[in-house]
C-alpha positions, -999 to 999 in steps of 0.1 A, spaced: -591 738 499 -553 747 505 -556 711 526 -569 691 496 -542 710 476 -518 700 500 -531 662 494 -529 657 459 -492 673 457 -478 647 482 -496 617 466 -481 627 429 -445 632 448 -454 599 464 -464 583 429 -429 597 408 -413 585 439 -426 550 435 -423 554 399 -385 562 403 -377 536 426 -396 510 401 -372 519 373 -346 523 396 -350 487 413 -357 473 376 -320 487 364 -305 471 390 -323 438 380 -314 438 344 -278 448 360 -275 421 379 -288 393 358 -266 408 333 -238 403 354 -250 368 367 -253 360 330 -217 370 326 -203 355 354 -225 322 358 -246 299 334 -285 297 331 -295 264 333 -301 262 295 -272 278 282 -256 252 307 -275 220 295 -264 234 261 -232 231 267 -231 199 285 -245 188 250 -217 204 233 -192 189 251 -212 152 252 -210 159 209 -175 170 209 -164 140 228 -185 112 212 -168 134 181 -135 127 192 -143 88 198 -159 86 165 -130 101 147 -100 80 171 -124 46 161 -122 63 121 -81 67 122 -81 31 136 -104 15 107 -83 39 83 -50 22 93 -64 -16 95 -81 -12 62 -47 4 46 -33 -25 60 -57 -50 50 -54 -35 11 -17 -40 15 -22 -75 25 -47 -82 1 -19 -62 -30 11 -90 -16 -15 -121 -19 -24 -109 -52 10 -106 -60 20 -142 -49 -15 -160 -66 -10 -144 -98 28 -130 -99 19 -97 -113 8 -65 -98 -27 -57 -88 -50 -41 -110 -55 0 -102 -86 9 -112 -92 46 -93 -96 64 -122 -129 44 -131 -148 61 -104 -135 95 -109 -173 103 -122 -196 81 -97 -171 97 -69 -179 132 -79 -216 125 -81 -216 112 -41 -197 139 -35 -220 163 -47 -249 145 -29 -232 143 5 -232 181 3 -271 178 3 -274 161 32 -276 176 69 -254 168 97 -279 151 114 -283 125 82 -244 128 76 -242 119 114 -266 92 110 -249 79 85 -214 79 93 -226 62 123 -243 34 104 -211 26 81 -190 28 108 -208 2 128 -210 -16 95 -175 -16 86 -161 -27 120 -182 -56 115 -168 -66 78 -134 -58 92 -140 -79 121 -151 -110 94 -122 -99 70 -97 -103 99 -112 -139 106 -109 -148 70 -70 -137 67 -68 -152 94 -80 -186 78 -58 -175 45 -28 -171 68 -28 -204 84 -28 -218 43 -3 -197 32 17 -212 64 7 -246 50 22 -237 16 47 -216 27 71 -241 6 54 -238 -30 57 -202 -23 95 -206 -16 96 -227 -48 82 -196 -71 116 -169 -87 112 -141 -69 145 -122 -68 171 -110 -90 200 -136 -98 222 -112 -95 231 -83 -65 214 -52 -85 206 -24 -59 210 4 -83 187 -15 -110 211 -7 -137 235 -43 -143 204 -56 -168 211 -47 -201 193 -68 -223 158 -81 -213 133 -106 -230 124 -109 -268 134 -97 -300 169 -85 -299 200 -84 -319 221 -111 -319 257 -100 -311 274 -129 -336 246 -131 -362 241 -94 -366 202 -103 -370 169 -106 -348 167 -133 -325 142 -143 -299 160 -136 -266 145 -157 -243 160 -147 -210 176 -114 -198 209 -106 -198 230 -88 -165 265 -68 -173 284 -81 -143 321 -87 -140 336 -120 -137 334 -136 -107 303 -120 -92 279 -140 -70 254 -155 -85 221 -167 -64 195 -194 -67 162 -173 -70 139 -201 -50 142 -235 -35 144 -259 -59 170 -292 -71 197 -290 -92 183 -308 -125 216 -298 -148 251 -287 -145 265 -281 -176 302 -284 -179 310 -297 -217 311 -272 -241 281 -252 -255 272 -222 -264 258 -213 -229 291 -222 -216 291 -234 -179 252 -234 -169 230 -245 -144 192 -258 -143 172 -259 -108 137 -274 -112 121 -256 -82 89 -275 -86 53 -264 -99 63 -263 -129 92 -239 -118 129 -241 -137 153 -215 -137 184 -211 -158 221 -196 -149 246 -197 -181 280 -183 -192 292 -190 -158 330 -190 -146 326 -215 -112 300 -242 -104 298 -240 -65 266 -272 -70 261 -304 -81 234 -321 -102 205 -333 -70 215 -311 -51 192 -291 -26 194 -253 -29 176 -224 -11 166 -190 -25 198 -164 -17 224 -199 -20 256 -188 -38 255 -213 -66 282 -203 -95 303 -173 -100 295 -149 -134 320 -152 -163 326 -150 -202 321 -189 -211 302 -201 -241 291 -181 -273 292 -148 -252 305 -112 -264 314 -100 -226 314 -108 -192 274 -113 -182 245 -137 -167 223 -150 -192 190 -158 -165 161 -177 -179 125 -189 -163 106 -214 -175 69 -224 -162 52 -256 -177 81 -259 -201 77 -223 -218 104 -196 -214 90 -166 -200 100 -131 -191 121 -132 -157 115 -97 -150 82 -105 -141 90 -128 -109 114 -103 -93 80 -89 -75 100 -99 -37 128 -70 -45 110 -44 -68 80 -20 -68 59 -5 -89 86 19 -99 117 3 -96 97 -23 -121 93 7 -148 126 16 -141 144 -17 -144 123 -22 -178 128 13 -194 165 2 -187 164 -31 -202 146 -22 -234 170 5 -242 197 -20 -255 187 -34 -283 216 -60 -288 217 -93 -266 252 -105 -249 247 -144 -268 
């Protein structure tokens, strides 16, 4: 009996032993795969990151491929702004703020989509847009090699100020209805009109021939007429000097008179005309090769603030 006793003791000791060591070898197993874990990646926390970095790169490609499109297509508007400039002589149209509302509405629907459509997506248009920009290049391409061919019609359009006029602030009278200085009455002012002292350079504002050089007297005083072609003509009066003669060639930025007081004038000044198809037309309008956007505002909010012409 004691022996049985005996028996049953030392197997339950062995069992909690066994027991004990269980536990004790299944801590050490969640210790060290804890550790491990720590220390080392399992092979799908490392595939996922191998996929992470895979994104992150094709992430970075994608975006240095986006900063390049950005730069070429800024530079492909610009391009596209100066052509428009020289076709039509006036500034390009802005027309952002008619798709204020359809730009809101993709907006909103963009933040619908998922990354993986967004990703999709941007993927798609970027593809697409390399290609268009790949044609578009070909085709200015094509448009430069004419604009070489008529790089001397261009040269023949009035595209700087007669006059030197960093600050924007020597024209003082500018085209149409303005007072005339002797009659004391409105007159149609048909050019525009720089404050300059006498004996400032005066400059032929495209290529063209000397067609007139007025010398008699008249109420323009000493003038000058360069037909520039294309219907082109341009017109420098109340001059002091003639530095031309009638046929001769001239170049745009020539010297061609000196400013003065000559004529039915009321002080030292330019009087600068253009003319296209035989109609006079505003000259501040072709001075698109030395102002901007802003400088034009400025030059005309300066011009219309004298209401009196200078002849």
């Amino acid at each position: 009996m004691v022996h049985k006793l005996y028996k049953k003791i030392s197997l339950r000791k062995k069992v909690v032993r066994w027991v004990i060591s269980l536990f004790g070898w299944l801590g050490l197993a969640v210790l060290y795969y804890i550790g491990f874990s720590f220390f080392f990646d399992t092979p799908v926390e490392y595939r996922m990151k191998h996929e992470t970095d895979m994104l992150r790169r094709e992430y970075e490609a994608l975006s240095g491929r986006m900063d390049t499109l950005d730069r070429v297509l800024a530079n492909v508007i610009e391009r596209d702004r100066n052509v428009f400039r020289v076709l039509f002589e006036a500034e390009p149209y802005e027309l952002e703020s008619d798709y204020q509302t359809q730009r809101f509405n993709d907006y909103e629907q963009l933040l619908a989509r998922s990354n993986r459509q967004l990703g999709d997506e941007f993927t798609e248009k970027l593809g697409n847009l390399e290609k268009n920009l790949s044609r578009l290049a070909s085709s200015y391409r094509a448009l430069g090699g004419s604009i070489a061919d008529n790089l001397q019609s261009a040269n023949a359009i009035p595209a700087i100020q007669p006059v030197i006029n960093r600050e924007l602030t020597l024209l003082t009278t500018s085209y149409g209805m303005r007072i005339h200085p002797f009659y004391k009455r409105l007159t149609s002012h048909q050019g525009v009109d720089y404050s300059v002292p006498v004996g400032s350079r005066v400059f032929a504002t495209a290529d063209g021939t000397v067609r007139e050089v007025i010398s008699r007297n008249s109420t323009s005083g000493l003038a000058i007429v360069i037909d520039h072609g294309n219907g082109y003509q341009t017109r420098y009066a109340h001059l002091s000097k003639i530095n031309v003669s009638r046929g001769q060639k001239v170049h745009r930025g020539d010297i061609i008179a000196l400013t003065g007081n000559t004529g039915l004038s009321l002080a030292p000044h330019l009087h600068y005309e253009v003319l296209h198809d035989g109609m006079r037309v505003d000259p501040v309008h072709y001075f698109f090769m030395e102002l901007g956007p802003d400088d034009y505002q400025r030059i005309m909010k300066v011009a219309r603030s004298g209401m009196q012409s200078f002849d």
